[in-house]
C-alpha positions as CSV (number, residue, x, y, z in Angstrom):
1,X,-15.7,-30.0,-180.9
2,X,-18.4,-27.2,-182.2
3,X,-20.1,-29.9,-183.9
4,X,-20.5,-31.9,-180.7
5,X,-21.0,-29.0,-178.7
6,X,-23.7,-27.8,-181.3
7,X,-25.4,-31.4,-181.3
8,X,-25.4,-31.4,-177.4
9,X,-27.2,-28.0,-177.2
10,X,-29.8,-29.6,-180.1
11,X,-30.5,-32.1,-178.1
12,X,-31.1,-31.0,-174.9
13,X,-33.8,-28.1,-176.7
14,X,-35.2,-31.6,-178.2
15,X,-35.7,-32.6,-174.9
16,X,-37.1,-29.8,-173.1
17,X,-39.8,-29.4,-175.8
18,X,-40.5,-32.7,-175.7
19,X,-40.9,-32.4,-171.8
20,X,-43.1,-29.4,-172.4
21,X,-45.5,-31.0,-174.8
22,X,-46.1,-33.8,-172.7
23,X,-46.9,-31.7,-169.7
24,X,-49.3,-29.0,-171.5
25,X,-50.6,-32.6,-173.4
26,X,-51.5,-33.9,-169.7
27,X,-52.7,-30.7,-168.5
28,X,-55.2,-30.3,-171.3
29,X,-56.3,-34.0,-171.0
30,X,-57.1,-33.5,-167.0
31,X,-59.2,-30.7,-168.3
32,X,-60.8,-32.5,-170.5
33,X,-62.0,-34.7,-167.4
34,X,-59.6,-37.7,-168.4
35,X,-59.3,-39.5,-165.1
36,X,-58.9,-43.1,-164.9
37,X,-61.1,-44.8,-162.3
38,X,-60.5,-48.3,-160.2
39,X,-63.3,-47.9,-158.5
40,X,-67.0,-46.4,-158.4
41,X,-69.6,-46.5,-155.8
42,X,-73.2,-45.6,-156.9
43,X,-75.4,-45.4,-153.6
44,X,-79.3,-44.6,-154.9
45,X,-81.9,-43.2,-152.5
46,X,-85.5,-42.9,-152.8
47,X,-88.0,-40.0,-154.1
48,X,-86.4,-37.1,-152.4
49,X,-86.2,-33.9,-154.7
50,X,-83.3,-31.7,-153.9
51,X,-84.5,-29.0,-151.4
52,X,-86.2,-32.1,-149.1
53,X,-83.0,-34.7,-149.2
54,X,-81.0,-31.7,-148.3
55,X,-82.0,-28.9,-146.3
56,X,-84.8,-30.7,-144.4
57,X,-82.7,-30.8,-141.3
58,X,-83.1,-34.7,-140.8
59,X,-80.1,-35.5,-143.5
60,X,-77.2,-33.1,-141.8
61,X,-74.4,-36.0,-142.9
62,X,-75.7,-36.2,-146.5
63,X,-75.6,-31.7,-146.6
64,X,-72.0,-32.2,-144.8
65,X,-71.1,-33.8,-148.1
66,X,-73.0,-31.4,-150.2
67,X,-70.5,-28.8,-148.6
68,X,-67.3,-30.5,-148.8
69,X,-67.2,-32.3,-151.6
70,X,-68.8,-32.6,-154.9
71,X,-72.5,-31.5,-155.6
72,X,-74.6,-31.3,-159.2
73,X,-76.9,-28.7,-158.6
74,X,-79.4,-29.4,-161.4
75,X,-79.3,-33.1,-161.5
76,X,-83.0,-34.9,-162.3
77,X,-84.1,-38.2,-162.6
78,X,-85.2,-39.1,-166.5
79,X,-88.8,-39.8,-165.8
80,X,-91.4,-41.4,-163.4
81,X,-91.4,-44.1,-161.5
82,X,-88.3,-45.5,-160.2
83,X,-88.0,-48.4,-162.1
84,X,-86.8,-46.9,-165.6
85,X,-84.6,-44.6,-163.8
86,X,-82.6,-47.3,-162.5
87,X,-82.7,-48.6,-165.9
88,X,-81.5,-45.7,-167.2
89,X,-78.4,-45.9,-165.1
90,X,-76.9,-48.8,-166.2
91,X,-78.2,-49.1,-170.2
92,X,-78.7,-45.1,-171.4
93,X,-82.2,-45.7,-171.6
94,X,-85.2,-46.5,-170.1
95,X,-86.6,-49.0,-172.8
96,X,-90.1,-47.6,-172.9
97,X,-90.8,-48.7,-169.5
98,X,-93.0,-47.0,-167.0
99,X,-94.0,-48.4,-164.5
100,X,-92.0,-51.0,-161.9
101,X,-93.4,-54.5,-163.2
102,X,-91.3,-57.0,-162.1
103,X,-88.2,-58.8,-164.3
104,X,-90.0,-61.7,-166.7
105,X,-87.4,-63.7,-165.3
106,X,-88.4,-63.2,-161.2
107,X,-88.8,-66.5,-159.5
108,X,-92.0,-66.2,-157.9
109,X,-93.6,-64.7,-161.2
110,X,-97.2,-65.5,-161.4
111,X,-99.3,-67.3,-164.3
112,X,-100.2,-63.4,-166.4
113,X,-98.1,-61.1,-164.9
114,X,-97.2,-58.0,-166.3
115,X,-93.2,-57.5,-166.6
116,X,-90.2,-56.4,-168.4
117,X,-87.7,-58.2,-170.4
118,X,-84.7,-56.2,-171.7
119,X,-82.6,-57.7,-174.1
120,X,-79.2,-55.3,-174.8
121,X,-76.0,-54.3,-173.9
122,X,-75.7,-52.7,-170.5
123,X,-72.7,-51.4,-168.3
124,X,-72.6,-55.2,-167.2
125,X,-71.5,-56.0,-170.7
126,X,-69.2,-53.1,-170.9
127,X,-67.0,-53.8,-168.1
128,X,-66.9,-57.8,-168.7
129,X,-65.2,-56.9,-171.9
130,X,-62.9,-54.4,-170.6
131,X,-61.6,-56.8,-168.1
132,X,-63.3,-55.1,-165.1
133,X,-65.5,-56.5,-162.3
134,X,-69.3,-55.2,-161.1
135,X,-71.3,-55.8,-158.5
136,X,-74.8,-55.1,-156.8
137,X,-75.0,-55.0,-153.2
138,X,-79.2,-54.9,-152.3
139,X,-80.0,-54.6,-148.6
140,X,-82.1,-57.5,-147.3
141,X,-81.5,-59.6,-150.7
142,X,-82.2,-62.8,-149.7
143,X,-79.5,-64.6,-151.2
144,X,-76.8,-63.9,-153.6
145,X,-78.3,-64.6,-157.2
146,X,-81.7,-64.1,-155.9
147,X,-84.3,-63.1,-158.7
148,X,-87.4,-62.6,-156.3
149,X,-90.0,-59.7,-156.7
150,X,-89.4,-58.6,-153.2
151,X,-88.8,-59.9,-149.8
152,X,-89.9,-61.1,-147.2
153,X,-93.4,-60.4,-149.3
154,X,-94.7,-59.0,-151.9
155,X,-96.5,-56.3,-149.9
156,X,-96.3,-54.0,-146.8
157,X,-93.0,-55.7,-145.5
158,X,-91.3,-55.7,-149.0
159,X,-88.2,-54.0,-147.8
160,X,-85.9,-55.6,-150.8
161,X,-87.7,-54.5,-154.2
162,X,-87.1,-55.4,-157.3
163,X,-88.0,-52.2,-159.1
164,X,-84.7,-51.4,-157.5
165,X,-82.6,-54.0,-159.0
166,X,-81.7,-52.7,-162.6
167,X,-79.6,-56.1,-163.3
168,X,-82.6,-58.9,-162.6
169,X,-84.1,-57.4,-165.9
170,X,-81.7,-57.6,-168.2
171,X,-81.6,-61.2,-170.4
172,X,-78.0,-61.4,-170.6
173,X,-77.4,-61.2,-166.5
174,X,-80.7,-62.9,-165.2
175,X,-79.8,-66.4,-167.2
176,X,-76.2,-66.5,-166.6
177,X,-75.5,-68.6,-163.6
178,X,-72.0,-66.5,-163.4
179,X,-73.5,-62.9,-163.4
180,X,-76.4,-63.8,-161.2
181,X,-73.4,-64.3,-158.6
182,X,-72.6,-60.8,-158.8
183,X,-76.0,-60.1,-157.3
184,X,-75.1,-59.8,-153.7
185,X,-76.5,-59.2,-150.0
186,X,-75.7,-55.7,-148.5
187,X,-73.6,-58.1,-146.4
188,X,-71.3,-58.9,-148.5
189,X,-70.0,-55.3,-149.3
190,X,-68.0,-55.5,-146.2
191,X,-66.3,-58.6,-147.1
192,X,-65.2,-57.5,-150.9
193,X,-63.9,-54.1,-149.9
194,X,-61.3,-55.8,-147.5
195,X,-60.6,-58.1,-150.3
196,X,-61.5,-57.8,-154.0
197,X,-63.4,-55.0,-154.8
198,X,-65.4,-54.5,-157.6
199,X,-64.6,-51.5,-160.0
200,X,-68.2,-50.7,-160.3
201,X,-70.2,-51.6,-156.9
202,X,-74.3,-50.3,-157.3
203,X,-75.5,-49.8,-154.0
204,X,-79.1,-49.8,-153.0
205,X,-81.0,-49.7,-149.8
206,X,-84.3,-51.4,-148.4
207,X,-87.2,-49.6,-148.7
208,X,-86.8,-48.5,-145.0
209,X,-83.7,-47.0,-145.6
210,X,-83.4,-45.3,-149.1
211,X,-86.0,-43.3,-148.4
212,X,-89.0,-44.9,-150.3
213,X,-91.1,-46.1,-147.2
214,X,-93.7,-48.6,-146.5
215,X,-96.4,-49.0,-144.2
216,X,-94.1,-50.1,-141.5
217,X,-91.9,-47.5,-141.9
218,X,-93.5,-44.4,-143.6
219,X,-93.0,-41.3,-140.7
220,X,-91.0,-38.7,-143.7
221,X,-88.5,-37.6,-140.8
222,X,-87.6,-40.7,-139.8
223,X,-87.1,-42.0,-143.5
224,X,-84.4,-39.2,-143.9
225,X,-82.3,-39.9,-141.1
226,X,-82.8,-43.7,-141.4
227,X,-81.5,-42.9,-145.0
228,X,-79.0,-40.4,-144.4
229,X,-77.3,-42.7,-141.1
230,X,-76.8,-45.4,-144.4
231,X,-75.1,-43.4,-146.4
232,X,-72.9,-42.3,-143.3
233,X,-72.2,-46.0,-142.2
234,X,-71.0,-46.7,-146.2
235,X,-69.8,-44.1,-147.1
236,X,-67.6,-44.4,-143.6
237,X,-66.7,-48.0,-144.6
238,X,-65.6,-47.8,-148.2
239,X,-63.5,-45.1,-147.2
240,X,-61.8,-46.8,-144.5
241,X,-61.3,-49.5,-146.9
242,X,-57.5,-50.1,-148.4
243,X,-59.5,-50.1,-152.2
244,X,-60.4,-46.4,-151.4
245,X,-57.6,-44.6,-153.7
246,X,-57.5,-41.2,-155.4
247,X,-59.0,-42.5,-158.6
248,X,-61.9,-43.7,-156.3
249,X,-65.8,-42.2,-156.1
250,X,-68.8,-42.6,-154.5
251,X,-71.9,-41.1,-156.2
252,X,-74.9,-40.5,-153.3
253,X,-77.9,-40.0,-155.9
254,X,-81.6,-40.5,-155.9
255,X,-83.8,-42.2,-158.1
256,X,-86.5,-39.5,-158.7
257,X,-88.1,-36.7,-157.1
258,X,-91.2,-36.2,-155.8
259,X,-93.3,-33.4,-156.1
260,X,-94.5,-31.5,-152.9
261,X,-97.7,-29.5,-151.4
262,X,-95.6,-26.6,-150.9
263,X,-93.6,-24.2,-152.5
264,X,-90.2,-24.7,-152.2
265,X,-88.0,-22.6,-149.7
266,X,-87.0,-19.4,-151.0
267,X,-84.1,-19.4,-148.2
268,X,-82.5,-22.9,-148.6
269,X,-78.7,-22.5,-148.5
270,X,-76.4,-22.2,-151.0
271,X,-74.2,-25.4,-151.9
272,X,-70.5,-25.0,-151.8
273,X,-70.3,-23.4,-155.2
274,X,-72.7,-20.5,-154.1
275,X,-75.3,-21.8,-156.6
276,X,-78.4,-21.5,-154.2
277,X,-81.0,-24.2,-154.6
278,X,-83.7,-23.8,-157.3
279,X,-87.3,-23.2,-156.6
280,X,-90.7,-24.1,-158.0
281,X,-92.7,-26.7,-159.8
282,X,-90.7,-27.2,-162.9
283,X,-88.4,-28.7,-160.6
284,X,-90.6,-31.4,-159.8
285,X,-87.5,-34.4,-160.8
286,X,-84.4,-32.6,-159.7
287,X,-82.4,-34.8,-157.2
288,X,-79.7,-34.1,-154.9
289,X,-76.6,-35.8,-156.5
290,X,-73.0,-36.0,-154.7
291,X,-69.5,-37.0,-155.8
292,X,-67.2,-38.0,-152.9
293,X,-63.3,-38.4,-153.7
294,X,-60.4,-39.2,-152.1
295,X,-59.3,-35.6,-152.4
296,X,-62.8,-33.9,-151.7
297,X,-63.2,-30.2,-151.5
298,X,-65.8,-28.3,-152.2
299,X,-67.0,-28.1,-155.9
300,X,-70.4,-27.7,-157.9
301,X,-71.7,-28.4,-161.2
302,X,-74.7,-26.5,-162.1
303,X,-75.1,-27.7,-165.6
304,X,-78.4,-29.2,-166.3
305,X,-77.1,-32.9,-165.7
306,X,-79.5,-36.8,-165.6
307,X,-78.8,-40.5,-164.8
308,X,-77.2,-41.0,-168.3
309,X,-74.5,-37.8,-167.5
310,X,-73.6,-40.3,-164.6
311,X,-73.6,-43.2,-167.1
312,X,-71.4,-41.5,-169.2
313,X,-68.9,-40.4,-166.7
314,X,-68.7,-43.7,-165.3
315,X,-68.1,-45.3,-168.6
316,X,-65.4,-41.9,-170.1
317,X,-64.1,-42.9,-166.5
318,X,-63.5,-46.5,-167.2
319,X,-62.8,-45.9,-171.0
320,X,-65.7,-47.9,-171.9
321,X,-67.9,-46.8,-175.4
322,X,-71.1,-44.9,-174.9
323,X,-74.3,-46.8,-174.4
324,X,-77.9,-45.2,-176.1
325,X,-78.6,-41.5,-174.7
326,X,-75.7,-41.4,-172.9
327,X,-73.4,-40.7,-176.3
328,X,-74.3,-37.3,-176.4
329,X,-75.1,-36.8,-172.7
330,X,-72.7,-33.9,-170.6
331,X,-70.3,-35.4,-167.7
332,X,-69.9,-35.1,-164.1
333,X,-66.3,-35.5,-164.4
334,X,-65.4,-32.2,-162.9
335,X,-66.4,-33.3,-159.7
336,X,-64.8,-36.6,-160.1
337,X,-61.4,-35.5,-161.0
338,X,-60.3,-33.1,-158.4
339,X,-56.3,-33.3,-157.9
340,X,-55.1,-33.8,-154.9
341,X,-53.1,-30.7,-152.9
């Protein structure tokens, strides 16, 4: 009887430390940032540095956000212009390019033309192995697969660009008939988030709504609300979408800054953190960048953070390996993994 009394008591103090360990094992992994994504939204905007994409009183949805949910504080683009930036996004690196030639393999290439051809794993490759789906979604694409330069032309009424199409330039995607399907309309974004949504959807604007500009549409207050009314309208529909779970996010980022004429405000509010927006020069690439989850509330990171700390969130997230600079790159993924209360 003692011994079976004494083997009972063993085994329940077997029990409760195993309990123990696995709960201090899962608290220390949350802290580690070890959430488990199903699905991440990248929206990208246009050439706005930090003070101007927030606090210029044309974007009040996009500085809602800032306040409620997540915001990086000291989050820059990796160089100039936009094309390796995007780049940089999806591959950890921005392959020696600078400057946004076109993709060697764009349609309406002509005989001599200067452009890019990158040959190397991406986060394409990445998430095909793993299982797990990706999409673009390009405003005013003009078909799904479509490898143009830009349309409807290839000057002032350019509104799709391909400079902003990371995917078109990579070997691997542009000459396989099945990826090239992944390259979608802004249309279609509706459709797959009542349906089968991507894990990885990378969302871009035309140039009359992410910011950029062109001669039809180049007035700086109306490119901030036309841009920040887009992120309002998608970021309204991916939440109201039944794909929109608590291991779900949606990054708002930019590609860039730009440098201004003037100084920077000295009085720009502070984000929800308290950490007050930086001023100067030096800041010439830092970029407003915000994490939206299911759980929100506010929350800032003001570690020096770039386009391949996103990369490597999105791929510790998805439990993918690291790709180029983004191996030894910081995370984000304090502002992703926010429990709910």
């Amino acid at each position: 009887m003692r011994l079976h009394l004494l083997l009972n008591i063993l085994g329940f103090v077997a029990t409760f430390v195993a309990t123990t360990f696995v709960s201090l094992n899962s608290a220390t992994a949350r802290d580690a940032g070890a959430q488990v994504f199903d699905h991440v939204y990248v929206v990208v905007l246009e050439n706005h540095d930090f003070d101007a994409a927030l606090y210029s009183g044309a974007s009040p949805f996009l500085l809602s956000l800032s306040r409620a949910q997540g915001l990086a504080t000291h989050y820059s683009g990796v160089t100039h212009p936009s094309l390796p930036n995007y780049i940089a996004m999806i591959a950890g690196d921005e392959f020696d390019v600078r400057d946004n030639a076109p993709s060697c393999f764009a349609s309406d290439l002509w005989s001599g033309q200067s452009c890019h051809r990158l040959v190397g794993d991406s986060l394409v490759d990445q998430l095909e192995a793993a299982g797990l789906d990706w999409a673009l979604y390009a405003e005013t694409l003009p078909t799904t697969g479509a490898l143009a330069q830009a349309f409807p032309d290839n000057g002032p009424k350019a509104l799709y660009a391909q400079k902003h199409n990371p995917f078109a330039y990579f070997e691997q995607i542009a000459t396989n008939p099945a990826r090239l399907k992944k390259l979608k309309p802004l249309e279609s974004l509706a459709d797959d988030l009542s349906g089968k949504t991507p894990n990885f959807a990378f969302i871009v604007p035309n140039q009359c709504h992410d910011g950029h500009g062109l001669a039809t549409c180049n007035d700086p207050v109306s490119l901030t609300r036309d841009f920040d009314a887009f992120v309002e309208r998608t970021v309204g529909m991916i939440r109201s979408s039944p794909n929109w779970t608590r291991n779900s996010a949606i990054v708002i980022t930019f590609d860039e800054g730009e440098k201004q004429a003037y100084a920077k405000s000295a009085t720009a509010p502070a984000n929800a953190g308290g950490v007050a927006a930086a001023k100067g020069e030096e800041d010439d690439n830092r970029v407003a960048t915000v994490i939206i989850t299911k759980c929100g509330g506010p929350a800032a990171n003001d570690a020096p953070l770039n386009h391949y700390a996103l990369l490597a969130t999105v791929e510790d997230g998805f439990k993918l390996p690291r790709l180029r600079k983004a191996k030894e790159a910081p995370t984000l993924m304090d502002l992703f993994d926010r429990p709910c209360r």
